[in-house]
Every structure is written in structure tokens, then in C-alpha cells.
ROBA-789784 format. One record per residue (C-alpha): x, z, y; residue number from 0. Coordinates in Angstrom, 3 decimals, decimal comma, always signed. Layout:
[[X; Z; Y]; NUM]
...
***
This chain:
[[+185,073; +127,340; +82,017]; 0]
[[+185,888; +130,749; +81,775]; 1]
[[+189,486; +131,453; +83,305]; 2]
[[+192,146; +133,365; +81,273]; 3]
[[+191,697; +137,130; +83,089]; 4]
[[+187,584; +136,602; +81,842]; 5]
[[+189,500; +135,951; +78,343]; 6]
[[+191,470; +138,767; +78,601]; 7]
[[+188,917; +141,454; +79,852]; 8]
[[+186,745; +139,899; +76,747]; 9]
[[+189,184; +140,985; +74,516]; 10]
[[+189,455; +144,063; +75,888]; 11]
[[+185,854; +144,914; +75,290]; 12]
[[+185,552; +143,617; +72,417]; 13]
[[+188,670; +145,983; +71,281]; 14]
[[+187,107; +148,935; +72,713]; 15]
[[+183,489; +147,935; +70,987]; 16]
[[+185,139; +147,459; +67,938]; 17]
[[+187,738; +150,741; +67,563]; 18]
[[+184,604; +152,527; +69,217]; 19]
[[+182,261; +151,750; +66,014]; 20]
[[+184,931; +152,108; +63,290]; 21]
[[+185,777; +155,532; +65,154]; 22]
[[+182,382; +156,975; +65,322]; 23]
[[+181,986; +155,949; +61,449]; 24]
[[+184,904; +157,437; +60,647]; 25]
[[+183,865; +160,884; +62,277]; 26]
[[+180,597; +160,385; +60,414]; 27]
[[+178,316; +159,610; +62,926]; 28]
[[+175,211; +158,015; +62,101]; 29]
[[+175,591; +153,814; +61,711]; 30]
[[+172,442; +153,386; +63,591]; 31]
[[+174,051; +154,926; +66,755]; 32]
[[+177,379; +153,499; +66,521]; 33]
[[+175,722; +150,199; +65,556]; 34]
[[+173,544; +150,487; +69,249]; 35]
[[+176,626; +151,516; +71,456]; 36]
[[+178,383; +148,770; +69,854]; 37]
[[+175,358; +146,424; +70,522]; 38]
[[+175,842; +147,953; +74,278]; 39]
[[+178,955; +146,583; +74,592]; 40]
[[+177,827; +143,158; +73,218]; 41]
[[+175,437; +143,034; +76,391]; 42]
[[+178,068; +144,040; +78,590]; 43]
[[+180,417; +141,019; +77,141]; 44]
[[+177,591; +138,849; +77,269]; 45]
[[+177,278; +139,669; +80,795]; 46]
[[+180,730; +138,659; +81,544]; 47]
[[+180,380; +135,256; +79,947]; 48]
[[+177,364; +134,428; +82,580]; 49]
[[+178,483; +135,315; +85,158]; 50]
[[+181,818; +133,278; +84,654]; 51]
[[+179,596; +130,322; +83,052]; 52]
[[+177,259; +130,432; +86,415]; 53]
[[+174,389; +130,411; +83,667]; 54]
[[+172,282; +133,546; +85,417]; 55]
[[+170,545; +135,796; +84,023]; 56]
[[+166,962; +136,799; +83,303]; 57]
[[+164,721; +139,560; +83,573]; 58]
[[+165,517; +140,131; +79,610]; 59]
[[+168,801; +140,401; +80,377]; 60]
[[+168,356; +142,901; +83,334]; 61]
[[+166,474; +145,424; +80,849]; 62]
[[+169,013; +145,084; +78,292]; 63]
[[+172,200; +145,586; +80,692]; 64]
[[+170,062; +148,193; +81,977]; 65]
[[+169,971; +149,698; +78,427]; 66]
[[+173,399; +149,523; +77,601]; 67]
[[+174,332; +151,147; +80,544]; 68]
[[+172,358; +153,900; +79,490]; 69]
[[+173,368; +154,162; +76,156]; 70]
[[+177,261; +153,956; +77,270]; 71]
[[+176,798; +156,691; +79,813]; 72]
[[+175,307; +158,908; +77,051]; 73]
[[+178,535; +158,110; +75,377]; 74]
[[+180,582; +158,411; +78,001]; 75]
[[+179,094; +162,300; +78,832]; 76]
[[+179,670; +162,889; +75,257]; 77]
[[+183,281; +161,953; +74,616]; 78]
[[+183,992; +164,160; +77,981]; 79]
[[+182,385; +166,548; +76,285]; 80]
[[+184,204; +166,356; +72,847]; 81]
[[+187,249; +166,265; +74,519]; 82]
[[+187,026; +169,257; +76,462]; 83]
[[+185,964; +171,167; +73,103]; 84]
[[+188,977; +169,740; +71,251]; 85]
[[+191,605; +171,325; +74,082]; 86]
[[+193,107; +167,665; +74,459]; 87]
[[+195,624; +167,832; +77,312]; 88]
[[+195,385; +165,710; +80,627]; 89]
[[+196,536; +162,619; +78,845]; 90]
[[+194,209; +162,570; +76,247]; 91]
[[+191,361; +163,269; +78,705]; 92]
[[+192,647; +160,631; +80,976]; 93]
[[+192,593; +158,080; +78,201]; 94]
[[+189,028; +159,181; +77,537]; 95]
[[+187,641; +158,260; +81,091]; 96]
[[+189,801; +155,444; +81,045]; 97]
[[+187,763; +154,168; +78,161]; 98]
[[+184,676; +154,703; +79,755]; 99]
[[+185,988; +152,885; +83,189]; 100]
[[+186,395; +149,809; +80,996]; 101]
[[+182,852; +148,750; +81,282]; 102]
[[+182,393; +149,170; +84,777]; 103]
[[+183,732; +145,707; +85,641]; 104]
[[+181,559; +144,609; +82,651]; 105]
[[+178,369; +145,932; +84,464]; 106]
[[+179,565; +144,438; +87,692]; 107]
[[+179,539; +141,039; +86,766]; 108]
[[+176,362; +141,181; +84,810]; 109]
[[+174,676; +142,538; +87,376]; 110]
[[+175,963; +139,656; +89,820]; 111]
[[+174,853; +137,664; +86,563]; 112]
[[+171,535; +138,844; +87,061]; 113]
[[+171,283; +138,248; +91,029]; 114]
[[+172,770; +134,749; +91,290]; 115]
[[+169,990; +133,884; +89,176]; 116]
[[+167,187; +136,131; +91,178]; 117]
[[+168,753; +137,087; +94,551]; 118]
[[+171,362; +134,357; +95,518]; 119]
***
């Protein structure tokens, strides 16, 4: 049973996968890549759900947490980068690595996903 804070953070990511994809289609980015990063935050969710199901995790599941992380880093590096070019002020950076500091706890608990399974 997944407690109501594992709820919560869910939503969260799924909020933040969501306004993430209509955002990037909106600035005309291409659907294939706002498709994957939102796919990247799928794994991450799915991450959190087995970890706080006790299900583990596979090998499968290692490459494709591995993948999303790399895919949301190469996000991450390039909203930091947008918002430098657009001038935004410290609160509008600060809200940009606060999105990206979202998915840490995301990757956390997948990985601990992955080692109950492997290592524990």
C-alpha cells in the first residue's frame, strides 16, 4: 500500500511530466523529444511505485532509470541554459532548478527499487 506522501510526490511528478510536455509543445519543440522526457518521468514514477510496493526491480528497469536520468539531466542543463539567455531574475532561475530537484527523490527510490531486488 502506498502511503499518502508516495501519493502526493506521484502527483507531483506527474504535474511536472505533464506541464513539462505541453510546455515544450507549446515552444515548438519537436513531439518526439518532449514525448521521451515525458516517458523519463514515467520511469521515474514507476520507480516510486516499487519501491513503495516492495515489488523490486530488474535489470530492465536499471537501464531504463538509467536512461531517464540521462535524458532529464540533458533537460535539466538545457532549461539552465534557456534561462540564463532569457535574463530571468533569481526567482525564475530558482524555480527552474527547483524543477529539476523534483526528480531526485524519484531516482532515489528507484534506485533502492533496483537494489532491494539485487543488493538487499
Amino acid at each position: 500500500m502506498i502511503p499518502w506522501p508516495g501519493w502526493a510526490y506521484l502527483a507531483l511528478l506527474a504535474l511536472v511530466g505533464l506541464s513539462g510536455f505541453a510546455l515544450a509543445l507549446r515552444a515548438g519543440q519537436p513531439k518526439p523529444l518532449a514525448a521521451l522526457r515525458l516517458l523519463a518521468v514515467g520511469v521515474l514514477a514507476w520507480g516510486v511505485v516499487l519501491y513503495f510496493r516492495d515489488a523490486g526491480a530488474g535489470l530492465g528497469f536499471a537501464a531504463a532509470l538509467f536512461a531517464a536520468v540521462l535524458v532529464l539531466a540533458h533537460k535539466s542543463t538545457t532549461d539552465a541554459q534557456q534561462a540564463r539567455e532569457l535574463g530571468l531574475g533569481r526567482a525564475g532561475r530558482a524555480g527552474v532548478a527547483i524543477n529539476g530537484l523534483l526528480a531526485l527523490p524519484a531516482v532515489a527510490l528507484g534506485a533502492l527499487a533496483i537494489w532491494a531486488r539485487h543488493g538487499g
